[in-house]
C-alpha positions, -999 to +999 in steps of 0.1 A: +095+153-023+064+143-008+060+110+009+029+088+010+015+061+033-007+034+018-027+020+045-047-015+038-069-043+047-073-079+028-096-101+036-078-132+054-089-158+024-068-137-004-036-151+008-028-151-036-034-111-032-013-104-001+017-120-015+009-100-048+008-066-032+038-075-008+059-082-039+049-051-057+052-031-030+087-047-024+098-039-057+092-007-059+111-002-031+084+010-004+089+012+032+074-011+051+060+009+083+039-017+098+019-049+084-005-027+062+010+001+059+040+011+036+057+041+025+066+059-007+070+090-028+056+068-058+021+082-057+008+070-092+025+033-080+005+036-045-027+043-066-024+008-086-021-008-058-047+003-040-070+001-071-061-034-076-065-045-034-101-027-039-107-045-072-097-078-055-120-073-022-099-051+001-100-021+011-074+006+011-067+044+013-036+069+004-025+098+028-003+125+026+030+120+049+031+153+074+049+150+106+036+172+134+060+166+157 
């Protein structure tokens, strides 16, 4: 199964949006990989949130999980 990073930026005055996308992200059981970036195999869940950071203001971006090495 293919995994997928979702990879954002919100501006610093959304405080309300980061602690909405946190929780989603939370619940649906992503992995957290750094600050702005989380892990999951959800695609169609990582495309909601990303519509709704860009919606809000922020931007954001899914890729494709390959390891090289």
């Amino acid at each position: 199964m293919p995994k997928y990073l979702l990879i954002y930026d919100i501006p610093r005055e959304k405080k309300g949006l980061r602690t909405k996308v946190f929780r989603i992200l939370t619940a649906m059981k992503a992995k957290m990989i750094q600050h702005s970036i989380w892990q999951s195999s959800d695609l169609k869940l990582l495309k909601e949130v990303a519509n709704l950071i860009k919606k809000e203001g922020g931007n954001a971006s899914i890729l494709e999980e390959k390891v090289v090495y």
